[in-house]
TIRO-2110 file (N, C-alpha, C; in Angstrom, 1 decimal):
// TIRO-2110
-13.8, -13.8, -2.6, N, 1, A
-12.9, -13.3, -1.5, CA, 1, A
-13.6, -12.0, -1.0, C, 1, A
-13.5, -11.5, 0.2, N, 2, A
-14.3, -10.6, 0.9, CA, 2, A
-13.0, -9.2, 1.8, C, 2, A
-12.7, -8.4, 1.7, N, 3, A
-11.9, -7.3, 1.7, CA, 3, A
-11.5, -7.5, 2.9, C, 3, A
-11.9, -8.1, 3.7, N, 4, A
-11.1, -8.6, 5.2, CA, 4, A
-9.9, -9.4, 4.8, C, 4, A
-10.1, -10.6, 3.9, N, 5, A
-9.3, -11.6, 3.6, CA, 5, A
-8.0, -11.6, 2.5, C, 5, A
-8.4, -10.1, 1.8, N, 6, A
-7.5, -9.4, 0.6, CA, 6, A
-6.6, -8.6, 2.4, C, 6, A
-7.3, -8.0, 3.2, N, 7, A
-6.4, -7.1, 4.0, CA, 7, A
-5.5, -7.4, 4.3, C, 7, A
-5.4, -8.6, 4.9, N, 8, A
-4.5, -9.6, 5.6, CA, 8, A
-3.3, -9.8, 4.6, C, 8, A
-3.6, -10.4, 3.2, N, 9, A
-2.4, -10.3, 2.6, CA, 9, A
-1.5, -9.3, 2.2, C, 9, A
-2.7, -8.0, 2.0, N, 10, A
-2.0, -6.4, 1.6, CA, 10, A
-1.3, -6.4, 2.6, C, 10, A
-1.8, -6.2, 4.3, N, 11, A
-0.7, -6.1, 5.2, CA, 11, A
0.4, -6.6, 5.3, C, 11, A
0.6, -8.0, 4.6, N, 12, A
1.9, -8.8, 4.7, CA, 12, A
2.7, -7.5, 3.8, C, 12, A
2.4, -7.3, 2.9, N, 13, A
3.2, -6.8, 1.8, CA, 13, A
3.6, -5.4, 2.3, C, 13, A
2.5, -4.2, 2.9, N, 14, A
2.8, -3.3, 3.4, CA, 14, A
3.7, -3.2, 4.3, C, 14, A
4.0, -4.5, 5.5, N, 15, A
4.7, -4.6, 6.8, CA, 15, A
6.3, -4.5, 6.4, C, 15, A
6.3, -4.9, 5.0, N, 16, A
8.0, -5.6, 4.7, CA, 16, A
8.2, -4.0, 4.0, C, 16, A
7.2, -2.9, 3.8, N, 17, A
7.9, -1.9, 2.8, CA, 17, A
8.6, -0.6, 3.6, C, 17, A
8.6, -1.0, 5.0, N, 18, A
10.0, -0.3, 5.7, CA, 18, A
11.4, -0.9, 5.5, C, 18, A
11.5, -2.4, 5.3, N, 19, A
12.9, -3.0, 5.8, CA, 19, A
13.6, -2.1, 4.9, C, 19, A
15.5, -2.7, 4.9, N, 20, A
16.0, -1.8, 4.7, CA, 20, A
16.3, -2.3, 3.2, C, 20, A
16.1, -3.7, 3.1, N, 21, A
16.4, -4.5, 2.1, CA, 21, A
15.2, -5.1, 1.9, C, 21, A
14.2, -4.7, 0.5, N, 22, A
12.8, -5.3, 0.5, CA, 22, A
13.2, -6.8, -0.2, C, 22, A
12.2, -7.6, -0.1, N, 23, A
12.7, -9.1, -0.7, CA, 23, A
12.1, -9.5, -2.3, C, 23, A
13.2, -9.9, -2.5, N, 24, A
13.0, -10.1, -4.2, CA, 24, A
11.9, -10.5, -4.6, C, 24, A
10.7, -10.9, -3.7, N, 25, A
9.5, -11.5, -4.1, CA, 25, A
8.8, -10.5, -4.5, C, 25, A
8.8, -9.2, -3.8, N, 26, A
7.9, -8.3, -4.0, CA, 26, A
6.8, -8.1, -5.3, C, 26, A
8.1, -8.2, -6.2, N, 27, A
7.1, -7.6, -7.2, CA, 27, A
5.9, -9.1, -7.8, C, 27, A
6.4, -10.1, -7.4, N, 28, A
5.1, -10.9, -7.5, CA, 28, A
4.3, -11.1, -6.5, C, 28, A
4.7, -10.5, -5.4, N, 29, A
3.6, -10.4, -3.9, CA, 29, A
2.9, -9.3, -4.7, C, 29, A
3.1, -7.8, -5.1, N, 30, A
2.1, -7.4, -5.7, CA, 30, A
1.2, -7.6, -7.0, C, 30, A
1.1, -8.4, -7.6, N, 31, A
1.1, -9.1, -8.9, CA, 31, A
0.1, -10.3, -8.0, C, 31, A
0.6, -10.9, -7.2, N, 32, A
-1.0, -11.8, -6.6, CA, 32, A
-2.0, -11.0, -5.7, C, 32, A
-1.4, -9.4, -5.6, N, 33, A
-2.5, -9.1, -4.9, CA, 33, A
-3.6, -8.6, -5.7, C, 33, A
-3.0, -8.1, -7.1, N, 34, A
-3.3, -8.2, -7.8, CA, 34, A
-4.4, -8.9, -8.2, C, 34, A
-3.9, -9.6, -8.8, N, 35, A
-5.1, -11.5, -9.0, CA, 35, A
-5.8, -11.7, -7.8, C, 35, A
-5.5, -11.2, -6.7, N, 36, A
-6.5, -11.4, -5.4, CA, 36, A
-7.6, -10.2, -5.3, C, 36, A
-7.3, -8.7, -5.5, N, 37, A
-8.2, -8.1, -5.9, CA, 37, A
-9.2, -8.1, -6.8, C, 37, A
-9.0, -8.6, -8.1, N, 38, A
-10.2, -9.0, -8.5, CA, 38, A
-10.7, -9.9, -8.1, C, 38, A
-10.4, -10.7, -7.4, N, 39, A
-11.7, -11.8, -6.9, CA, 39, A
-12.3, -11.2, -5.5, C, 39, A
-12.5, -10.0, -5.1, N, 40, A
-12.8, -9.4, -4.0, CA, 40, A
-14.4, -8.9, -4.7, C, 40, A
-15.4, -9.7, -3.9, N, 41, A
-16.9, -9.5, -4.5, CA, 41, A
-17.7, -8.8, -4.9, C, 41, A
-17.3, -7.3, -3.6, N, 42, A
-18.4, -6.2, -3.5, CA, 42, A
-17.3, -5.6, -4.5, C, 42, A
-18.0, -4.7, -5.2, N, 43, A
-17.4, -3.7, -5.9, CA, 43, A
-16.4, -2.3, -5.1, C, 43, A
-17.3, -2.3, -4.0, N, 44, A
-16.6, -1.2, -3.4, CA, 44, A
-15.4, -1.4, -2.8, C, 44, A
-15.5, -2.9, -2.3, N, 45, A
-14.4, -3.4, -2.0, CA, 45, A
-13.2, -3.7, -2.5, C, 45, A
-13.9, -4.2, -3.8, N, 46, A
-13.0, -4.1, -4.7, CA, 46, A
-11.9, -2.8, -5.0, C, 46, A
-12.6, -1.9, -5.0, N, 47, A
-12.0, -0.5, -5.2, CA, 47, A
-11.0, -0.6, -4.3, C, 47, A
-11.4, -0.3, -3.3, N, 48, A
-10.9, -0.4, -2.0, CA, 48, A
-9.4, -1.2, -2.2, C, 48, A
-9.8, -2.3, -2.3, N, 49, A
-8.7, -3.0, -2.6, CA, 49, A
-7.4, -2.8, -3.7, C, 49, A
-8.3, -2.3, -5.1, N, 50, A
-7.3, -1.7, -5.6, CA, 50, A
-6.5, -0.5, -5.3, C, 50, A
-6.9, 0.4, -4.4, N, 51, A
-6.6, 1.7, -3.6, CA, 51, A
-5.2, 0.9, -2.8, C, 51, A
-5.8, 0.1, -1.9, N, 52, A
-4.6, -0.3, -1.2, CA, 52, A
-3.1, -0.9, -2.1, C, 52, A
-3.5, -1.5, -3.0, N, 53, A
-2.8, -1.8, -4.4, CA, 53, A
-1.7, 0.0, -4.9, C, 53, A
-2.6, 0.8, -5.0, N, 54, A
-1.9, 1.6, -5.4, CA, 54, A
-1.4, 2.4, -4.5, C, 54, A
-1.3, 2.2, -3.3, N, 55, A
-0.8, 3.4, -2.1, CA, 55, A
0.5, 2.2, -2.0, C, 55, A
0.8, 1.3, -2.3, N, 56, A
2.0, 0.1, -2.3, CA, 56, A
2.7, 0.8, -3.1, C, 56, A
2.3, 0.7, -4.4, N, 57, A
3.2, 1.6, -5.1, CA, 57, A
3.4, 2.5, -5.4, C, 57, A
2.7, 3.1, -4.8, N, 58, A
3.2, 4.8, -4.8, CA, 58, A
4.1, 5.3, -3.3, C, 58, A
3.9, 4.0, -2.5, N, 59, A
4.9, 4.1, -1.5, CA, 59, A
6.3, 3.5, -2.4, C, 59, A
6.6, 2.7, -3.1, N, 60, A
7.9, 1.8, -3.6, CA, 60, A
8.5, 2.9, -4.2, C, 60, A
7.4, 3.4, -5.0, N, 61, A
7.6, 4.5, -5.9, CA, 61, A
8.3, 5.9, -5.1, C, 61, A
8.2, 6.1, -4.5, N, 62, A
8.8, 7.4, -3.6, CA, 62, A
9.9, 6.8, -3.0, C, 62, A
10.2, 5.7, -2.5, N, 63, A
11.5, 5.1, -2.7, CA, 63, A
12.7, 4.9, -3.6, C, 63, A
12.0, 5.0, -4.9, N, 64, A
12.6, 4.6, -5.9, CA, 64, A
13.8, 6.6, -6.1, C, 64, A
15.1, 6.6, -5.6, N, 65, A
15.6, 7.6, -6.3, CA, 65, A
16.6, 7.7, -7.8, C, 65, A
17.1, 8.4, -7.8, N, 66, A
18.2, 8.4, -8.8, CA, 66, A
19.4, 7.9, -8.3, C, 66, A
19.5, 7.7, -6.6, N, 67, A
20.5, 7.1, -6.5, CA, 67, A
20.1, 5.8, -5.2, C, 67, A
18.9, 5.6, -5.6, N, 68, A
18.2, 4.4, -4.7, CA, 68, A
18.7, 4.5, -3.2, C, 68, A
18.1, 6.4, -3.0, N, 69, A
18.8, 6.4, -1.4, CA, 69, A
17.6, 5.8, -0.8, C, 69, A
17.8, 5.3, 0.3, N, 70, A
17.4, 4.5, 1.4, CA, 70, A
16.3, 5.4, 1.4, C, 70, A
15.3, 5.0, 2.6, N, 71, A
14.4, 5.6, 2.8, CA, 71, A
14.5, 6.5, 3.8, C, 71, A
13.6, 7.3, 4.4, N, 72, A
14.1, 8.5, 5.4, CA, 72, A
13.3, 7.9, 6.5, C, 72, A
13.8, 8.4, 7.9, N, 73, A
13.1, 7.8, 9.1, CA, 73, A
12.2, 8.1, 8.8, C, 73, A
11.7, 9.0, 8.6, N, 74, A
9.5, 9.7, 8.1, CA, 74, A
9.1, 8.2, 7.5, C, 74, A
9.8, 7.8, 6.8, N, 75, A
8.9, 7.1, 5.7, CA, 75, A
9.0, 5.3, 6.4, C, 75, A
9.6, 5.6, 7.2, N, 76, A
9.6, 4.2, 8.1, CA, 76, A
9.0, 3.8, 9.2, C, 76, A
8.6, 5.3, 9.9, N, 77, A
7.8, 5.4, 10.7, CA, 77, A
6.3, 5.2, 10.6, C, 77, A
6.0, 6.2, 9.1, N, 78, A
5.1, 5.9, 9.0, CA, 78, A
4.9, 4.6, 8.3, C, 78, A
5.3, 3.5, 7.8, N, 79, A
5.1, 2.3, 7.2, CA, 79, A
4.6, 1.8, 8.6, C, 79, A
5.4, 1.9, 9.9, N, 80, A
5.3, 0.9, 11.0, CA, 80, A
4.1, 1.6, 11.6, C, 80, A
4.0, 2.9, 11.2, N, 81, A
2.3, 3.3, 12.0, CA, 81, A
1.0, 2.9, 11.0, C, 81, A
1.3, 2.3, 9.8, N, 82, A
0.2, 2.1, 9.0, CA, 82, A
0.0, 0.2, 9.4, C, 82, A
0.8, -0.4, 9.8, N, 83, A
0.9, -1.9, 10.4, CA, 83, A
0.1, -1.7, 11.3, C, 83, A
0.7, -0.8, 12.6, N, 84, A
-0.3, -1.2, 13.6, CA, 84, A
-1.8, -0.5, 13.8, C, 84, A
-1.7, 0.6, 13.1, N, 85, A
-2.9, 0.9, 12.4, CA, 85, A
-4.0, -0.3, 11.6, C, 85, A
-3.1, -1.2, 11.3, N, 86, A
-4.4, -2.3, 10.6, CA, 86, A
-4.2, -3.4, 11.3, C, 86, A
-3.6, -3.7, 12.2, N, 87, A
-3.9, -4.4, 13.1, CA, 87, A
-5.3, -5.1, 13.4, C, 87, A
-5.7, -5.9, 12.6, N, 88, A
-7.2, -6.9, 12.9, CA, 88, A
-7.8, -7.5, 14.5, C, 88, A
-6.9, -7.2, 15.3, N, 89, A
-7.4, -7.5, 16.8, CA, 89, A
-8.5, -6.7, 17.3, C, 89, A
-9.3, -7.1, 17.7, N, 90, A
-10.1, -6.0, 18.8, CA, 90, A
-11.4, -6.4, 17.9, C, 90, A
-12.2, -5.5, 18.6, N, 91, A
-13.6, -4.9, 18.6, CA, 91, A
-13.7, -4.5, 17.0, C, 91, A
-14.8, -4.2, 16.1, N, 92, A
-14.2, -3.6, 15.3, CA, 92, A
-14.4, -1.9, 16.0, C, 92, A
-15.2, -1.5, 16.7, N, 93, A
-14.9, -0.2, 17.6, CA, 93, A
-13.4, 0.2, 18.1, C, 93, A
-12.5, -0.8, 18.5, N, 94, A
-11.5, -0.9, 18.9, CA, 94, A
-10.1, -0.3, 17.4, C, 94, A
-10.6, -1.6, 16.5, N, 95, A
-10.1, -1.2, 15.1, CA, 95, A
-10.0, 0.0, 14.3, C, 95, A
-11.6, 0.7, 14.3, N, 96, A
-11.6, 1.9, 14.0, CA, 96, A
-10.9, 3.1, 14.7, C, 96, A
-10.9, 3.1, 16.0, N, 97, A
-9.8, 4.2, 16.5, CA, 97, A
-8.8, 3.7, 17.0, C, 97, A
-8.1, 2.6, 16.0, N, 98, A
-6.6, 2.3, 16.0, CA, 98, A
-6.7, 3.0, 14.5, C, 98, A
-7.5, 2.6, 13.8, N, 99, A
-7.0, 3.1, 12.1, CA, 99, A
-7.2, 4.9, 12.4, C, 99, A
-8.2, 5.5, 13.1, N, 100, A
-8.0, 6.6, 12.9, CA, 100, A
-6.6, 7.5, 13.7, C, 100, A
-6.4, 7.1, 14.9, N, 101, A
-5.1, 6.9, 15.4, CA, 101, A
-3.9, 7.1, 14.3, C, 101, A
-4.0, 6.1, 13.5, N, 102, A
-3.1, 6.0, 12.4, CA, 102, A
-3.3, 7.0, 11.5, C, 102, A
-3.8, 7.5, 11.4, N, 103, A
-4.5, 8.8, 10.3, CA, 103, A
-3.6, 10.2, 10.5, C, 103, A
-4.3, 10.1, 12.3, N, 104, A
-3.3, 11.2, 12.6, CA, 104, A
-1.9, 10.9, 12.8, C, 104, A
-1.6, 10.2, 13.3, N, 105, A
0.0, 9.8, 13.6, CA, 105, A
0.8, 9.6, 11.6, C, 105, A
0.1, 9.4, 11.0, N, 106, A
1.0, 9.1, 9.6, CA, 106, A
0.8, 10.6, 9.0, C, 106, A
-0.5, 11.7, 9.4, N, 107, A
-0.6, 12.5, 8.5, CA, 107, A
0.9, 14.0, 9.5, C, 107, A
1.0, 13.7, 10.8, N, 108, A
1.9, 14.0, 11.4, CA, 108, A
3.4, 14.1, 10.8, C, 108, A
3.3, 12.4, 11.0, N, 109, A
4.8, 12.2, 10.1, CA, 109, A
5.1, 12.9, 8.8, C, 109, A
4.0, 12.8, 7.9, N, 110, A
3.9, 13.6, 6.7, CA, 110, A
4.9, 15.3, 6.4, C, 110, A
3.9, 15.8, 8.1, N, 111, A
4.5, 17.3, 7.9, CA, 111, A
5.9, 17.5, 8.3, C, 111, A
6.8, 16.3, 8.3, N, 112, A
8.0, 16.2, 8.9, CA, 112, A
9.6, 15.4, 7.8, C, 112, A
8.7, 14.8, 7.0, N, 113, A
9.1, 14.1, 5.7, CA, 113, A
9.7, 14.7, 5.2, C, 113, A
10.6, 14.1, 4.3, N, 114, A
11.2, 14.7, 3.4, CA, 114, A
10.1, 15.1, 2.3, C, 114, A
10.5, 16.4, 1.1, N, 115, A
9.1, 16.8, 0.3, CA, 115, A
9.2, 15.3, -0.6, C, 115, A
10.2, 14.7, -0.9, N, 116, A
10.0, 13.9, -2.0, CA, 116, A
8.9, 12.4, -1.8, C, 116, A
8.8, 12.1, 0.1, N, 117, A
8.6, 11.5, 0.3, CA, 117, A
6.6, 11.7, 0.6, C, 117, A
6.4, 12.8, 1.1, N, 118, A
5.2, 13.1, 1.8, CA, 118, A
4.0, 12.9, 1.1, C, 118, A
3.9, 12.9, -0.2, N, 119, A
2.5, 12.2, -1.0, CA, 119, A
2.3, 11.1, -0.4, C, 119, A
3.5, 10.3, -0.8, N, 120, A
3.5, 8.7, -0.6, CA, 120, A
3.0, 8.8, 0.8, C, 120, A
3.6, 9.0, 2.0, N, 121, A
3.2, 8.8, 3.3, CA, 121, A
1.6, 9.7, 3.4, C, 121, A
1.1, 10.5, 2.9, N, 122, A
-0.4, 10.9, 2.9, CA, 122, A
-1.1, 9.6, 2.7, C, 122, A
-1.0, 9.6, 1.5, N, 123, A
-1.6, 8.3, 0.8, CA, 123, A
-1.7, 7.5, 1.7, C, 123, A
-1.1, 7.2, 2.3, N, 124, A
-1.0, 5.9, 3.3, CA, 124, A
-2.3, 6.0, 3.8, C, 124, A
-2.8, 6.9, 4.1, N, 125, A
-4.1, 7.2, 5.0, CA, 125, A
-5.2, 7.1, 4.4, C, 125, A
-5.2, 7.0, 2.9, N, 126, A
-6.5, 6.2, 2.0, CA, 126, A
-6.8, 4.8, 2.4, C, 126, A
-5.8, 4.4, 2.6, N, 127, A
-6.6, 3.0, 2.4, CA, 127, A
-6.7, 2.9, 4.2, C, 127, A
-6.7, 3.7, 5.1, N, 128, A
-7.0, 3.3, 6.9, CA, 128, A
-8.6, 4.2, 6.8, C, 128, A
-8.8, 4.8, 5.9, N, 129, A
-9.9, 6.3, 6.1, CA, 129, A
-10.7, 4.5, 5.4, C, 129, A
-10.3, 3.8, 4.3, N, 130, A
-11.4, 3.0, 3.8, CA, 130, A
-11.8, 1.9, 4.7, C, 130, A
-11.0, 1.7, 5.8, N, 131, A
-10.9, 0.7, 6.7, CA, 131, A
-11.6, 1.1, 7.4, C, 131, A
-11.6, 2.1, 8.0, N, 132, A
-12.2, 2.9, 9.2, CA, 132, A
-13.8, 2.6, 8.9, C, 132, A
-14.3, 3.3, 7.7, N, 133, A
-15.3, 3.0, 6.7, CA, 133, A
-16.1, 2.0, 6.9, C, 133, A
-15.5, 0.9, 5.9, N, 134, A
-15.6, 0.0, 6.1, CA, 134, A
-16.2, -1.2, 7.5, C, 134, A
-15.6, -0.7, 8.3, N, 135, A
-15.8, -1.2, 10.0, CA, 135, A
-17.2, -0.4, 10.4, C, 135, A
-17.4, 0.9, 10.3, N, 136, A
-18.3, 1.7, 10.9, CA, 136, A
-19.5, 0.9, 11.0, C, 136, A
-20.3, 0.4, 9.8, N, 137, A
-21.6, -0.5, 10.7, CA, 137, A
-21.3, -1.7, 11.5, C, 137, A
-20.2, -2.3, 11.4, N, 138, A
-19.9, -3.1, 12.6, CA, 138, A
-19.8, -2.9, 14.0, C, 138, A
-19.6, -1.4, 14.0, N, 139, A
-19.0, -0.6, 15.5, CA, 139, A
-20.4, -0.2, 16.2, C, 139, A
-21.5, -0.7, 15.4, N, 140, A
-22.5, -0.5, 16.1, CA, 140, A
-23.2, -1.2, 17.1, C, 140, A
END
């Protein structure tokens, strides 16, 4: 499998981590992404892939409170700016300054967040900085 083909299913998983009610499948949508990252070829990609693995849950994980309060508009915003940030249409020129786009717009949201929330929403911008990356010799 090749880090394009892992993206697509990470983004399924990322897209659903605003709702307001996440779906009981989750924790085995991460668990095959899981089993889908290792079969991802290049090594770097691999990485890559596991990065995006762990900005999932360290996004669930900043959700998670002591009294499982909802999430804050910051952290919903930025979920829906990290979707269309990976957005696979276009150019990959096109792609890259949608992901970087997203960089700024999520690291924005960040300085606006609640504190408990604001790692998790930084983070979010690891795995669009690997995307961006990633795309650059194609943008040539």
């Amino acid at each position: 499998m090749d880090y394009e083909q892992f993206k697509v299913e990470s983004d399924k998983v990322f897209a659903v981590l605003g709702d307001k009610d996440l779906p009981v499948t989750l924790a085995d949508d991460i668990a095959r992404l899981k089993d889908l990252a290792a079969t991802v070829e290049d090594p770097q990609d691999r990485w890559d892939a596991e990065g995006d693995i762990v900005s999932i849950e360290g996004i669930l994980q900043a959700g998670e409170g002591a009294d499982e309060e909802p999430w804050s508009d910051a952290m919903n915003q930025a979920v829906q700016a990290h979707a269309r940030a990976t957005d696979d249409s276009g150019t990959p020129a096109e792609r890259i300054a949608r992901a970087r786009a997203g960089i700024t717009a999520i690291s924005r949201i960040a300085d606006t967040a609640p504190a408990n929330e604001q790692a998790a929403i930084v983070e979010m911008n690891e795995s669009l900085l690997m995307l961006a990356e990633a795309l650059e010799p194609d943008a040539r």
